[in-house]
VMD Tcl script that draws the C-alpha trace (Angstrom):
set ca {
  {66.12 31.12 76.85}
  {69.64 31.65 78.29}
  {72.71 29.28 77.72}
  {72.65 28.29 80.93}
  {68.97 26.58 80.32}
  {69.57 25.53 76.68}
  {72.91 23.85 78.41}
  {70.94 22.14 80.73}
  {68.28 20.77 78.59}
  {70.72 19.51 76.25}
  {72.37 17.98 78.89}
  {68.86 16.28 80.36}
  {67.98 15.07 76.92}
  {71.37 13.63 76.78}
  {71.07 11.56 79.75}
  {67.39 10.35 78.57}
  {68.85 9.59 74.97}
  {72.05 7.36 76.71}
  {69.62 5.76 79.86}
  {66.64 4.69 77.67}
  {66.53 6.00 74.10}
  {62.74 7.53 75.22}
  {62.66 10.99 75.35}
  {59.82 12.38 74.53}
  {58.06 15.89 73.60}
  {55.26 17.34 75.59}
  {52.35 19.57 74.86}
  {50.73 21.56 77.86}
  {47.41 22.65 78.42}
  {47.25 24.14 81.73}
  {44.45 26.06 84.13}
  {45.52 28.79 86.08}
  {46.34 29.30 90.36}
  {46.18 25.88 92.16}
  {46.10 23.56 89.09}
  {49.61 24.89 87.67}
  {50.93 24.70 90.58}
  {50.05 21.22 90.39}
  {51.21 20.12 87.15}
  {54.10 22.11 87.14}
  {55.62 19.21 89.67}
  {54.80 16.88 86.77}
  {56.60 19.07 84.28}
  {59.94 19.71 86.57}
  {59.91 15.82 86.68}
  {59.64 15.23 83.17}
  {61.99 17.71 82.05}
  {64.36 16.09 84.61}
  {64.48 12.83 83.09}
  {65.49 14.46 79.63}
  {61.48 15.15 78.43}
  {60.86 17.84 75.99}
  {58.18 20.17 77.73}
  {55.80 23.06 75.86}
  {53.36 24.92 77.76}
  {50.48 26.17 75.69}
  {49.89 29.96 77.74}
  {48.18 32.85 76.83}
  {49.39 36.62 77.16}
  {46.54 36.69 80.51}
  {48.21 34.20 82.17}
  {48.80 34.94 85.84}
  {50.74 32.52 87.48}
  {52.62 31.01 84.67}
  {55.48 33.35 83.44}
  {57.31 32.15 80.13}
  {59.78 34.81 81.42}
  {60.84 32.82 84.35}
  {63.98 30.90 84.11}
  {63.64 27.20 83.15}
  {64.09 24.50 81.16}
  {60.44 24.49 80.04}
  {59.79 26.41 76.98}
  {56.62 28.67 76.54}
  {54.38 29.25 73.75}
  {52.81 32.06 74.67}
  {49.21 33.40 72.14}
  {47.56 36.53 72.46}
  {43.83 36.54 73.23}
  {41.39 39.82 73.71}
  {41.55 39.87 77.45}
  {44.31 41.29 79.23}
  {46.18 39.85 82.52}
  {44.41 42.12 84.70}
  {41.53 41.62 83.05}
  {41.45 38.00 83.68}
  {42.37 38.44 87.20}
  {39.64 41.01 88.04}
  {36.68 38.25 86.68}
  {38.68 35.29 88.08}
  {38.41 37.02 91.58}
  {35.34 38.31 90.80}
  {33.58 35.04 90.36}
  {35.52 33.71 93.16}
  {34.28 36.06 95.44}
  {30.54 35.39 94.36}
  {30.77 31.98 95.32}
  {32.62 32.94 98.19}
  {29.62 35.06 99.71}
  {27.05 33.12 98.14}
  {23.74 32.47 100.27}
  {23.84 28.48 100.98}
  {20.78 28.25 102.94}
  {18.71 26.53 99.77}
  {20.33 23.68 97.91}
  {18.41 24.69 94.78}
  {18.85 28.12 94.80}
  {22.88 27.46 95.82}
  {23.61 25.10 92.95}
  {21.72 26.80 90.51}
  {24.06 30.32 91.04}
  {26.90 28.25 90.80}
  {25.69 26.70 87.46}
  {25.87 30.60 86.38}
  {29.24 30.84 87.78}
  {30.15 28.19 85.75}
  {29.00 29.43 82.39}
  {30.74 32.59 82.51}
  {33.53 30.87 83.08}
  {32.88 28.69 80.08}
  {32.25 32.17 78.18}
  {35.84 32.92 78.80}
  {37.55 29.87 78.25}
  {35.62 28.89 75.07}
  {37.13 32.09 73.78}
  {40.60 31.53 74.80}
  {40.38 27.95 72.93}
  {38.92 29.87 69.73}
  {41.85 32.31 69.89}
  {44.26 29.27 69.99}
  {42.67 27.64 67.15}
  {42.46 30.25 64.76}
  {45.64 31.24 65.08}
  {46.89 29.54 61.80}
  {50.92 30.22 62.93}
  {50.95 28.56 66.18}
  {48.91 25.68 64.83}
  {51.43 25.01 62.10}
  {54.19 25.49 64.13}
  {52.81 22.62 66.63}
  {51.60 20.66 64.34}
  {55.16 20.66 62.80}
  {56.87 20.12 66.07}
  {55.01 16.03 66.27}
  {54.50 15.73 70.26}
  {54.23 12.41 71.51}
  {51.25 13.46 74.06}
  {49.13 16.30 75.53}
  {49.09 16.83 79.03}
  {45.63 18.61 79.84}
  {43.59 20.14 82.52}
  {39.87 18.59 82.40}
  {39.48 21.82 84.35}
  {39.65 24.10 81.36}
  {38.37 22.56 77.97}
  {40.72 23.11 74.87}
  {43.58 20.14 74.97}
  {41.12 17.75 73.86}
  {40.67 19.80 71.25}
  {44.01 20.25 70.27}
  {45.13 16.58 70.64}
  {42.05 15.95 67.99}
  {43.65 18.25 65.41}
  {47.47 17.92 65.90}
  {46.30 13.59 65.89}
  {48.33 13.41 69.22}
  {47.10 11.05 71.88}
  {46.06 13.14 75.09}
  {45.63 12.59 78.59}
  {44.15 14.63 81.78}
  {45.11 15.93 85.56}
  {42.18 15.95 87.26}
  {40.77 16.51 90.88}
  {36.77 16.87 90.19}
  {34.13 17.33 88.26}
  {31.00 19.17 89.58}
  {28.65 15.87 90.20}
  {31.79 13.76 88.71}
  {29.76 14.41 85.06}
  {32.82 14.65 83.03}
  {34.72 10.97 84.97}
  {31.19 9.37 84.47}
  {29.74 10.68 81.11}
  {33.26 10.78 79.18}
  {35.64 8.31 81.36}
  {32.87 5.92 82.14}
  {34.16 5.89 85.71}
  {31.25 3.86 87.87}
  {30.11 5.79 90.93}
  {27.33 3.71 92.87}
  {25.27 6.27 95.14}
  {25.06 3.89 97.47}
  {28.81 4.26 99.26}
  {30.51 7.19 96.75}
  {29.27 10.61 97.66}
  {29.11 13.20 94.89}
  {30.68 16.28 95.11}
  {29.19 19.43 96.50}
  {27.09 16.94 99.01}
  {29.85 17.12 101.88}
  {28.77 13.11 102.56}
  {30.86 10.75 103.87}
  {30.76 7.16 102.53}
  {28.93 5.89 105.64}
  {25.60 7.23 105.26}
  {22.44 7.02 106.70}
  {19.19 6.46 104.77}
  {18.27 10.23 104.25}
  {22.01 10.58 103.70}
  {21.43 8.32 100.56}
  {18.59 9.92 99.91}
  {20.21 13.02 99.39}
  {23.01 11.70 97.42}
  {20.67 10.48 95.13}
  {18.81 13.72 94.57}
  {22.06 14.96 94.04}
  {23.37 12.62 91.61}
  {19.98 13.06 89.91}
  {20.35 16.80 89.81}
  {23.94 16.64 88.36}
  {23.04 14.31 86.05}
  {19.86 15.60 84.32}
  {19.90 19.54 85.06}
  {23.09 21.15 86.40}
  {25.68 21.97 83.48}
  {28.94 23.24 83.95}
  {29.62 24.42 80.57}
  {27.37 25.41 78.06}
  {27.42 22.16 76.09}
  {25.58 23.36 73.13}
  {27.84 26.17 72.22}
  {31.02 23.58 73.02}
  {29.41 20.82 71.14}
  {29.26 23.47 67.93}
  {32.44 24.97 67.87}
  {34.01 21.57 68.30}
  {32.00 20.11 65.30}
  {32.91 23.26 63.05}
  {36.34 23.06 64.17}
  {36.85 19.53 63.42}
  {34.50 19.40 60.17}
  {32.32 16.80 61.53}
  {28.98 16.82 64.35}
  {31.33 15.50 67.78}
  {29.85 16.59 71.37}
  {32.42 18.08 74.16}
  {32.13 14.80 75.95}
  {32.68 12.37 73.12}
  {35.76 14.23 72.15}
  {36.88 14.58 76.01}
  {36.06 10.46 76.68}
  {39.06 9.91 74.13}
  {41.63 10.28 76.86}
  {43.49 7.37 77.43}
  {45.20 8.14 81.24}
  {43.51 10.18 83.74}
  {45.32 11.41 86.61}
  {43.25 11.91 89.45}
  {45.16 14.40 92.06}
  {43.92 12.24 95.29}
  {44.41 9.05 96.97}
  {42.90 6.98 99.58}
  {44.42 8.79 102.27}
  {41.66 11.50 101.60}
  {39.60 10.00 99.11}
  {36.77 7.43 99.75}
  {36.98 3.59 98.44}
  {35.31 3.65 95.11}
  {35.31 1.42 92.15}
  {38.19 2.15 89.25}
  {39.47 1.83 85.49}
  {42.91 0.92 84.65}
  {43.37 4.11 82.99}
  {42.99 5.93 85.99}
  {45.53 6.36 88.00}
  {45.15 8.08 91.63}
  {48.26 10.30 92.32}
  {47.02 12.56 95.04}
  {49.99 14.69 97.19}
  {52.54 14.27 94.45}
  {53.53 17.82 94.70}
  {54.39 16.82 98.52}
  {58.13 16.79 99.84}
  {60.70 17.31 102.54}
  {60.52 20.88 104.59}
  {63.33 22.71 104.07}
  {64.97 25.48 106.50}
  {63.02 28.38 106.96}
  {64.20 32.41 106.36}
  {65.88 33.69 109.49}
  {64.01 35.95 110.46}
  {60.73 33.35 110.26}
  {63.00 30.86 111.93}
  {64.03 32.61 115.30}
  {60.29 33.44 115.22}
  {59.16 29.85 115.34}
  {61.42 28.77 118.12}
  {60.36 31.76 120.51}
  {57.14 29.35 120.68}
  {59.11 27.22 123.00}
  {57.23 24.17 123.79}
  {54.04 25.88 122.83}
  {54.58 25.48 119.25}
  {52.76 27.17 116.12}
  {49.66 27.43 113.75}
  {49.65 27.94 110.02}
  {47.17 30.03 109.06}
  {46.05 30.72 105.17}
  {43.31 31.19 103.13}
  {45.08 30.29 99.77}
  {46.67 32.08 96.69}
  {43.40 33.56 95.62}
  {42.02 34.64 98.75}
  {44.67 36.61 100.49}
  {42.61 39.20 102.61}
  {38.83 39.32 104.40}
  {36.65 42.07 105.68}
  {37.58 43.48 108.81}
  {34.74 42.36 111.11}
  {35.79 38.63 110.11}
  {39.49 39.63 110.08}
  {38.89 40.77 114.04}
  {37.17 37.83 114.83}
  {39.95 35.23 113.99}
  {42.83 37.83 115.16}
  {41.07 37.78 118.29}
  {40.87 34.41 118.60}
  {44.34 33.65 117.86}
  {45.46 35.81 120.33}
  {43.89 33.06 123.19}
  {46.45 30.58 122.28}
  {49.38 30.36 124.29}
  {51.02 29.14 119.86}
  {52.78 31.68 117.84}
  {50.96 32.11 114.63}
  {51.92 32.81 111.11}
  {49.06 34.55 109.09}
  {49.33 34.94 105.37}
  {47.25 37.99 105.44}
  {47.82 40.95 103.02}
  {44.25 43.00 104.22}
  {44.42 45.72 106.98}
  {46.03 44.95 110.42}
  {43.42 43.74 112.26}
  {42.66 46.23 115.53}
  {42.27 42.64 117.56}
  {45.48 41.32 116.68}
  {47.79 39.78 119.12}
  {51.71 39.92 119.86}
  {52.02 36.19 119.26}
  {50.50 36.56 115.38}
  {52.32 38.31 112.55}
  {51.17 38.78 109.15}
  {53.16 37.98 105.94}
  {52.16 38.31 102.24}
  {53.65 35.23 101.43}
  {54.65 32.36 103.50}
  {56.51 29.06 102.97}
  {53.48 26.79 103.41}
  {55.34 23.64 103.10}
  {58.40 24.00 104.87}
  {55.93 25.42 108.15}
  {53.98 22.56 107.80}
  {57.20 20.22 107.76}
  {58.55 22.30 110.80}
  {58.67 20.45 113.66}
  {57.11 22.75 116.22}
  {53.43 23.11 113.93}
  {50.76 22.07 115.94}
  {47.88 23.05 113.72}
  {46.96 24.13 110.35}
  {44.21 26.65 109.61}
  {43.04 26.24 106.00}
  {40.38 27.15 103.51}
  {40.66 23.64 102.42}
  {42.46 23.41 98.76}
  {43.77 20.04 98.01}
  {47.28 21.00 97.49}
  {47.52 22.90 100.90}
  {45.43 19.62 102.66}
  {47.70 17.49 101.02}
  {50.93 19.43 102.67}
  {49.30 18.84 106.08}
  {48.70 15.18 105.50}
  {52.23 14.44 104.15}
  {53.53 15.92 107.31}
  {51.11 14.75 110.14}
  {49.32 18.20 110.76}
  {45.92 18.38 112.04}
  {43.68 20.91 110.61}
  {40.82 23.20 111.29}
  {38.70 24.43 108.00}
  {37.08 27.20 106.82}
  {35.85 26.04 103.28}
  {34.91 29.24 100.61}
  {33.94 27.58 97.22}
  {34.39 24.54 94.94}
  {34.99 21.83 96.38}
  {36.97 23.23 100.15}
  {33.73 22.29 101.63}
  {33.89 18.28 100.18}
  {37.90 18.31 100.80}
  {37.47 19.58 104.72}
  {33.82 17.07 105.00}
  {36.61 14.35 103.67}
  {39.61 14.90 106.44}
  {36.80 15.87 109.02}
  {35.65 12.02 108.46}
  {39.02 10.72 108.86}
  {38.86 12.34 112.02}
  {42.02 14.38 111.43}
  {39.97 18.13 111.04}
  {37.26 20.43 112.45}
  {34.98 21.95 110.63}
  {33.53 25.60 110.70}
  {31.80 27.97 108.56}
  {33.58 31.75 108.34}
  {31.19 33.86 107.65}
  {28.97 32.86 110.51}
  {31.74 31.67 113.29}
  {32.47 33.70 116.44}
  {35.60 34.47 118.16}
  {34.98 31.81 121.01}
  {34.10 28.78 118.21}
  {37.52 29.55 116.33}
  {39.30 29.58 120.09}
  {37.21 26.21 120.93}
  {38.35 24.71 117.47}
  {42.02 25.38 117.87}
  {41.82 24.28 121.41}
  {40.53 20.71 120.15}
  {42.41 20.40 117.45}
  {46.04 21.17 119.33}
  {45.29 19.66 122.46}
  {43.01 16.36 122.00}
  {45.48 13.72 120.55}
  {42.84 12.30 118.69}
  {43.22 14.68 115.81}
  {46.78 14.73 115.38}
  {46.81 10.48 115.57}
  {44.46 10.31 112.55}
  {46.27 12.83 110.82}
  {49.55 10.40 111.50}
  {47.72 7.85 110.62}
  {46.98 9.35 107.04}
  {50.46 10.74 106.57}
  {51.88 7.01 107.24}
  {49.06 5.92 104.36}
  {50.12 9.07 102.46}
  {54.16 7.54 102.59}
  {53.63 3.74 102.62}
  {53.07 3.28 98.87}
  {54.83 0.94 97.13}
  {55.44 3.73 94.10}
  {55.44 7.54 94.64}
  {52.58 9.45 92.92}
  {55.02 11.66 91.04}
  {56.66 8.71 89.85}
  {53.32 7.51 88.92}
  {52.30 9.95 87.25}
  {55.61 10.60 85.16}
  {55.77 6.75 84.46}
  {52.34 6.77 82.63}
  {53.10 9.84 80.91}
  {55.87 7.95 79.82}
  {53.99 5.10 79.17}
  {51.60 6.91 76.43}
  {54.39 8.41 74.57}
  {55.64 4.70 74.46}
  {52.90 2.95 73.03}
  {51.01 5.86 71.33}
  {48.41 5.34 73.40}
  {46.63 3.35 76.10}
  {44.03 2.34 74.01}
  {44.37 -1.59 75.86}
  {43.26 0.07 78.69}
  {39.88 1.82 78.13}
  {36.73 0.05 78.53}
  {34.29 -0.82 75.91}
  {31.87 1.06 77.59}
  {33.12 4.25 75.44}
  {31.39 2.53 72.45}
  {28.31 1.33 74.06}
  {25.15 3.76 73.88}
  {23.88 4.91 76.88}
  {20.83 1.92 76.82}
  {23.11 -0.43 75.97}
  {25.45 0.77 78.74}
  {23.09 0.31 81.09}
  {21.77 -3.34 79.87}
  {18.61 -1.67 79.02}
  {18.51 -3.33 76.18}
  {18.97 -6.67 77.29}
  {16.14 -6.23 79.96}
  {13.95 -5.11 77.91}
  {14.30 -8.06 75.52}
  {14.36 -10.37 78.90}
  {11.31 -8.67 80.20}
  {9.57 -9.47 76.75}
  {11.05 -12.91 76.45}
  {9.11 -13.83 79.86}
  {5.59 -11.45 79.27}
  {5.60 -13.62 75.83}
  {5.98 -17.10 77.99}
  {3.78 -15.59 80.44}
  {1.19 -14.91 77.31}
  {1.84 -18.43 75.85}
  {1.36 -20.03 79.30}
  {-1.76 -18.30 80.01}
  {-3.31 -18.50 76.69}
  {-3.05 -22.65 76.69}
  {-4.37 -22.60 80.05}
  {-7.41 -20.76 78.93}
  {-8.00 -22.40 75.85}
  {-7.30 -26.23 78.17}
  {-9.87 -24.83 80.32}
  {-12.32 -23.58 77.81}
  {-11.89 -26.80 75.91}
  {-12.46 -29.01 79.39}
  {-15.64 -26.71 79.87}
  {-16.98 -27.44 76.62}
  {-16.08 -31.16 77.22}
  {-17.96 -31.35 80.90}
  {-20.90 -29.34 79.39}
  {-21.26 -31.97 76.48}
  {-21.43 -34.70 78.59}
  {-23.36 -33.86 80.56}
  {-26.23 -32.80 77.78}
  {-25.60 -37.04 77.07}
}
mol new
graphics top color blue
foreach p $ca { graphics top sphere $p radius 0.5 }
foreach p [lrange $ca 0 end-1] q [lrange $ca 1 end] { graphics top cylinder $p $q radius 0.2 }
display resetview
């Protein structure tokens, strides 16, 4: 680190020592692309107010350079793959779920289950390489953080947290089926009104809509597995010296920090350690390049459209790449692609392409009329904070629930890009810029999305803060994490209720009979007289 940094955190943890006396020291276990981006907000904030930041990152990282000037410091561990290497599977599995066949819900879920444990292949390694290497687990254990900051996405910081006997908490956006918030955080989710994920339900449904939720929840619950639990539930035991399950070990958290709010999510019922803190990476626009700049105002009164697929997804194949540049060329808006594929044969003087684009600052720009997005929560975020209405084309995870959500709100359309023509992307864009009805409800969300009485990054800093305060949040978590699952569900006390009345039923019945037998034998008798 230079002297310039190791100035300025001295200087941070100065102010934090004279303001409060609190600093504390934080251990990081990230997830890659969208999530870091993320939680790196968090850890700018942190390390702001004087906080003593670590991110746990292995030598395959790909968005998270230790190299990069900053005040947070890096502990980088070397596992087998290499950064291309986790790159090339990373897009590889991306792309599979990408082009998967969605015509059968069984058949759909079920090769995403597979997805999953691949995945879980590869992380379960990178969490072995961590925890056998006997130097770095010294050298943390040595340097007594106050808390872990983890990613429920990737398994491994519970983990950690168990063996350094450091109290832990989670960022969070989903869980497939919301297993890991029921199962672990006890979080209630009624089918009735709370759609699960992957459905792309509102929470006004019809009866077959419940229905389906139901089948869903059902499915989540008792078949589909994101990880492998088995193997997790083994190599936690042996690592810890004692039989533990992934979940157990995971429902230990004491805050979660879920990365929406209700400006995009549905009402649903809560904990008090959860904490909603959705659009916290959201801010101000700031000036855009020159040359992007004089670009935007030759729109004139027209305006412009943000178009991007995300970080991931940067290119398409050229029939589909045709078939939006043709589309875009109908619209009277200038358009800003981030695009890095072949120039399109169809595409039109009033789109360029760029590799990279300032998503946030176009958004904040006052002449955007529309946004054109895959439908990632940070970039749907962006659009509510500033008031943009959107048109989705959802890929994977859960793009398809996150465009299904603003679609409700009435502040997106909706259509599918492998199977949309140049005329229904024209016909979306023409709705979406020129009915005020969409960009209303997405001013009405960005007013939600501002009017709150704290600001999620403040939030989220605060009970951060709060943890490494009290050691813990343990006032906070619900004795349902030491209730059984029969006991959780008054099972129990049903059964014994059930029994309680079949016995007076039993009772009751049995003196009636034997009243009536005895009345018979009485009315028989006397009758013999």
């Amino acid at each position: 680190m230079s002297m310039k940094w190791l100035s300025l955190l001295l200087l941070l943890q100065l102010t934090c020592y004279f303001r409060s006396g609190s600093c504390g020291k934080v251990l990081v276990w990230p997830v890659e692309y969208s999530h870091w981006i993320n939680m790196k907000t968090i850890l700018d904030e942190l390390v702001t107010r004087g906080h003593e930041v670590t991110v746990l990152t292995s030598s395959a990282s790909v968005l998270i350079d230790p190299n990069e000037p900053s005040a947070i410091k890096f502990e980088t561990f070397p596992i087998s793959l290499t950064k291309d290497d986790f790159e090339n599977i990373t897009k590889h599995l991306v792309e599979k779920w990408t082009y998967m066949a969605k015509n059968s819900f069984w058949t759909y879920l079920s090769s995403v289950e597979n997805l999953f444990w691949e995945f879980s292949d590869m992380l379960m390694n990178t969490c072995k390489d961590i925890v056998s290497n006997k130097e770095l687990m010294t050298k943390l254990h040595e340097s007594r953080f106050d808390v872990i900051l983890a990613d429920a996405a990737g398994p491994c910081g519970e983990l950690l947290a168990e063996v350094l006997k450091v109290p832990f908490m989670y960022s969070l956006r989903f869980s497939p089926g919301y297993s890991i918030e029921k199962f672990s955080g006890r979080l209630p989710f009624p089918p009735s009104y709370v759609p699960v994920i992957f459905s792309e339900l509102s929470d006004h449904m019809t009866f077959m809509e419940r229905v389906k939720n139901m089948i869903y929840i059902l499915y989540f619950d008792f078949w589909f597995q994101t990880l492998n639990e088995k193997n997790w539930n083994q190599f936690y035991s042996k690592v810890l010296g004692r039989p533990t399950t992934l979940f157990e070990t995971i429902g230990k958290a004491e805050m979660w920090l879920i990365r929406t709010y209700w400006d995009f999510d549905f009402p649903r019922p809560l904990l008090p350690n959860f904490e909603f803190v959705g659009g916290l990476h959201c801010k101000p626009a700031k000036s855009l390049p020159k040359e992007m700049e004089e670009f935007v105002q030759s729109s004139g009164e027209n305006g412009i459209v943000v178009f991007t697929l995300g970080s991931i997804v940067s290119n398409l194949t050229e029939e589909r790449a045709n078939t939006i540049a043709s589309a875009l060329a109908q619209i009277p808006q200038k358009i800003l692609w981030r695009y890095d594929g072949k120039k399109p044969d169809t595409l039109g003087p009033n789109t360029r392409l760029y590799k990279w684009i300032p998503q946030n600052d176009l958004l904040g720009h006052p002449k955007t009329k529309a946004f054109i997005t895959h439908g990632g929560t940070n970039g749907i975020y962006e659009a509510i904070y500033h008031g943009i209405p959107m048109v989705g084309l959802p890929l994977f995870a859960d793009q398809p629930d996150n465009i299904a959500h603003v679609k409700a709100k009435g502040a997106a359309v909706r259509l599918d890009l492998q199977t949309m023509s140049t005329t229904d992307l024209l016909n979306a864009l023409t709705q979406v810029i020129n009915n005020p009805f969409y960009k209303e409800n997405a001013m009405w969300l960005s007013t939600i999305q501002h009017d709150q009485p704290v600001k999620p990054l403040d939030r989220a800093v605060f009970w951060i803060e709060f943890v490494m305060r009290h050691k813990g949040a343990k006032h906070l978590r619900p004795a349902a994490h030491n209730l059984t699952w029969y006991q959780y569900h008054s099972l129990d006390v049903i059964g014994f209720l059930l029994a309680c009345v079949a016995t007076v039923v039993f009772v009751i019945t049995k003196c009636c009979l034997f009243c009536c037998q005895k009345f018979a034998k009485t009315g028989k008798k006397n009758k013999k007289e």
